[in-house]
Residue, then its C-alpha position, 0 to 999 in steps of 0.5 A: x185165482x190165476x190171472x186170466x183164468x175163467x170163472x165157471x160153475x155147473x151144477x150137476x143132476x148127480x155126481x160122484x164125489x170122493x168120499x161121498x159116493x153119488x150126490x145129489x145137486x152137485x154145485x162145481x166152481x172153478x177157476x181155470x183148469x182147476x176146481x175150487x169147490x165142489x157143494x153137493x145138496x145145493x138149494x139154490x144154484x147160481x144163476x150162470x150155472x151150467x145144468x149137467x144132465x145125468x151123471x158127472x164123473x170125472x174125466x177118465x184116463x186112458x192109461x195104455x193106447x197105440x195111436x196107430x193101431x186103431x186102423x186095424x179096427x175090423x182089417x185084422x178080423x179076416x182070415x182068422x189069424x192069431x196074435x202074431x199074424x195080428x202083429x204082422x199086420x200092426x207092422x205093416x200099418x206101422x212100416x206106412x206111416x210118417x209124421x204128417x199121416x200120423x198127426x192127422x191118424x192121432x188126432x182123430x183117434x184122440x177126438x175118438x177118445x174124447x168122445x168116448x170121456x177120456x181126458x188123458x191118454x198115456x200113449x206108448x209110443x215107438x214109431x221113432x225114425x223113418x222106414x229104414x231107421x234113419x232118424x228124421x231132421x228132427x229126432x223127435x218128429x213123431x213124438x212131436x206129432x202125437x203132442x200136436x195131436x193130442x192138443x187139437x183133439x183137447x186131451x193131455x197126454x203123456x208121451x210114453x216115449x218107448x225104448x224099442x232095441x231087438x226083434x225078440x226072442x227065441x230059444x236062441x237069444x235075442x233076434x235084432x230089429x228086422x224089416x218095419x222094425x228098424x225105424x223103432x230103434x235107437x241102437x242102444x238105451x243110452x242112445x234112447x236116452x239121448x233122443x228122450x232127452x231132448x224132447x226138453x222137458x221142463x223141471x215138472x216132466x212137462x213137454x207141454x201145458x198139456x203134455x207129460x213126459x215118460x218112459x217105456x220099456x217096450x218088453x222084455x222082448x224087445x230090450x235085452x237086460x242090460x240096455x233097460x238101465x239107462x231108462x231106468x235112471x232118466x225115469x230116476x233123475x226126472x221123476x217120470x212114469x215108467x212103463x212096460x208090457x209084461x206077460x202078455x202072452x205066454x210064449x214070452x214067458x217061456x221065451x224069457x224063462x229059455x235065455x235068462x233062466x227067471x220069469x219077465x216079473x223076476x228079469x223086471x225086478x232084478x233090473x230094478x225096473x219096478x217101483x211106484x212109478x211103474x205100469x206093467x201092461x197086462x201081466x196076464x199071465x203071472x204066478x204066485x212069486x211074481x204077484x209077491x215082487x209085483x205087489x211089493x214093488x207097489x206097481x200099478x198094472x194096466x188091464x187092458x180087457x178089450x184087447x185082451x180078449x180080442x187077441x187072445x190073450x187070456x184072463x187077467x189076473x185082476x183080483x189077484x194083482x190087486x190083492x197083491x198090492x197093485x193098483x189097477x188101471x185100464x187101456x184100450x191098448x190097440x182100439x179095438x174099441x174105444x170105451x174106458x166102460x167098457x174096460x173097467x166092467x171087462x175086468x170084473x167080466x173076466x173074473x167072473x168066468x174065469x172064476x165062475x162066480x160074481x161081485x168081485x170089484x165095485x162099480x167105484x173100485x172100478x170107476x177109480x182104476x179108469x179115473x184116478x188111479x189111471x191120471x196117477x199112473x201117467x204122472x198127473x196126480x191132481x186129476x180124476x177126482x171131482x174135489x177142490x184143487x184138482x184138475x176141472x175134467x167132468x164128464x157126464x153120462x147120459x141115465x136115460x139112454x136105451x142102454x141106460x134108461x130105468x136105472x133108480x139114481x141110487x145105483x146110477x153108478x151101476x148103471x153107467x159101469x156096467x150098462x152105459x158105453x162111450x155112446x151114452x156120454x154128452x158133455x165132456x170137459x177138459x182142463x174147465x174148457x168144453x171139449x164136447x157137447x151134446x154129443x159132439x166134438x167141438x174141436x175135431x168137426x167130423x170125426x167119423x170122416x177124419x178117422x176114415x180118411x186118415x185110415x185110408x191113408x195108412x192102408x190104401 
């Protein structure tokens, strides 16, 4: 036991264990921010042990978020519009916003999230420099915001600090950074790698008790080949995670076939940019021989269906990808929800009409895309399993809500993957330490009012 650290038990109506699948009179002990023993089938309970009504399950990973891109919740329904004019849009939000406004934005989406059961975030991050590109005193000010940010709001976090260098890609070659553009920019990937650095991570990737450091690539779009290097290697020499958006659309594979001659998976490959370490975000739109490099690179692939759908995007290939040898994780991307739920049965929704058929992934095959093998993906192993040693993240999930109510506790799993949304949860638990309870956020008082006023911000 460490010294200082706080001694608690809860014991839980239900909860899903490694291996066990879903117990019954679960006593959970731990001491401090990690687990010590998990007893199912108890008979007698302590008596300073804390009831968990309906379904523990432990924390879930938000694997792929865009903090800022929750102001354009609703905003980026009107007129219609496709996913560029959608991006247009996003740059403008992006073009507003400074660190003050940005803590203030992060920290009442990051409340959101937990919420909605997310005990760590991977956020992609690339709003760098101010407006013109300048960097601010501190380089870091931005990044710097979201770690406060999340810290306020109780999650961890892995600051997915993004290499952001060309406005695109046409036919012609690569674009340069224009208009709100400039302030992602480092000029070049070992001038990224400089600015990373110094966010000064220690010998374990930490920026914080509660914060991780890691890469991205932002795409192939956006960082011409030979500047993808540099990441690569200060990924190599810290053992951080790496990840990039690949394949989302399909005039970026068409765009990246015109000037380099090979698919994105292929340019990713080649560039040795795949690994164990690396998420591809979406990888919707991929063949045959891209699944084989992907799968024997054993990446992990980040679905991301809510937003997938909302832009436009296309099916996943999420069967596919896992049968390849991908690990499936899942994000909510741009917030067009916040619910991890929701995302894990969009996955299997997905395959369902793109193949006209059912039963594809199991609810636990899917609650380990949005649990473990998530926390995995953004460089915290020990998390998102309810087992002796591991981080003491528990959420619970209400069996008797409207949406809920009825299910039998042998299907309670069922119940909360595809019935259940971030409504239905109660208590969540991060790090041993109650971050919401009964419904509210004991940290973040008024969420709904701190996300409209920090909007409003960055909109009006």
């Amino acid at each position: 036991m460490t010294a200082g650290a706080v001694t608690r038990r809860w014991l839980a109506d239900l909860a899903w264990l490694p291996g066990q699948g879903v117990c019954r009179e679960v006593l959970i002990e731990a001491d401090g921010d990690h687990f010590t023993t998990v007893t199912p089938a108890i008979t007698e309970a302590p008596a300073d042990a804390e009831r968990l009504r309906g379904l523990t399950l432990p924390g879930l990973a938000n694997a792929h978020s865009h903090a800022f891109h929750r102001a354009l919740r609703g905003t980026a329904q009107a007129d219609r519009g496709t996913f560029w004019t959608w991006r247009e849009r996003m740059y403008q939000v992006a073009a507003r916003l400074d660190p003050d406004s940005y803590l203030a934005l992060a920290r009442a989406v990051y409340a959101e999230m937990a919420l909605a059961g997310i005990t760590c975030v991977g956020e992609f991050h690339y709003v760098h420099h101010q407006p013109d590109g300048t960097p601010y005193a501190d380089p870091n000010a931005m990044g710097h915001a979201l770690i406060q940010a999340a810290a306020e709001a109780g999650l961890r976090i892995t600051l997915l600090d993004t290499c952001y260098l060309s406005g695109g890609l046409d036919k012609t070659g690569v674009l340069p950074l224009a208009g709100p553009q400039v302030r992602f920019g480092d000029g070049d990937g070992w001038q990224w790698a400089v600015r990373a650095e110094a966010l000064g991570l220690d010998h374990r990737g930490l920026l914080a008790p509660h914060a991780m450091a890691g890469a991205a690539i932002h795409s192939v779009r956006a960082v011409p080949p030979e500047y993808m290097h540099p990441v690569v290697a200060w990924t190599a020499r810290h053992g951080a995670p790496l990840h990039i958006h690949m394949s989302e659309q399909r005039a970026e594979n068409e765009t990246c076939r015109a000037v380099y001659g090979v698919s994105p998976a292929r340019l990713l490959y080649d560039e040795d940019v795949l690994g164990p370490r690396t998420t591809v975000v979406h990888a919707t739109h991929v063949s045959a021989a891209d699944l084989e490099l992907l799968g024997g690179s054993q990446v992990f692939a980040c679905l991301c269906p809510t937003t997938e759908r909302d832009l436009g995007d296309g099916l996943a290939p999420a069967r596919p990808l896992a049968a390849a040898g991908c690990t499936l994780t899942l994000g909510s991307d741009s917030h067009a929800v916040i619910d991890i739920l929701e995302e894990a049965r969009g996955v299997e929704y997905a395959e369902r009409l793109g193949r006209q058929s059912r039963g594809h992934f199991t609810a636990e095959t899917l609650l380990q895309a949005a649990t473990s093998a998530g926390h995995t993906s953004l460089g915290w192993p020990d998390a998102g399993q309810i087992a002796p040693g591991a981080r003491a993240d528990l959420v619970t999930v209400s069996l008797g809500s409207l949406r809920t109510a009825g299910a039998p506790d042998d299907l309670a799993l069922e119940a909360a993957v595809f019935a259940a949304s971030a409504a239905d949860i109660g208590a969540v638990v991060i790090g041993g330490r109650d971050v919401v309870r009964d419904g509210v956020h004991l940290l973040v008082p008024e969420v709904p009012a701190g996300l409209s006023r920090a909007i409003r911000a960055v909109l009006d």
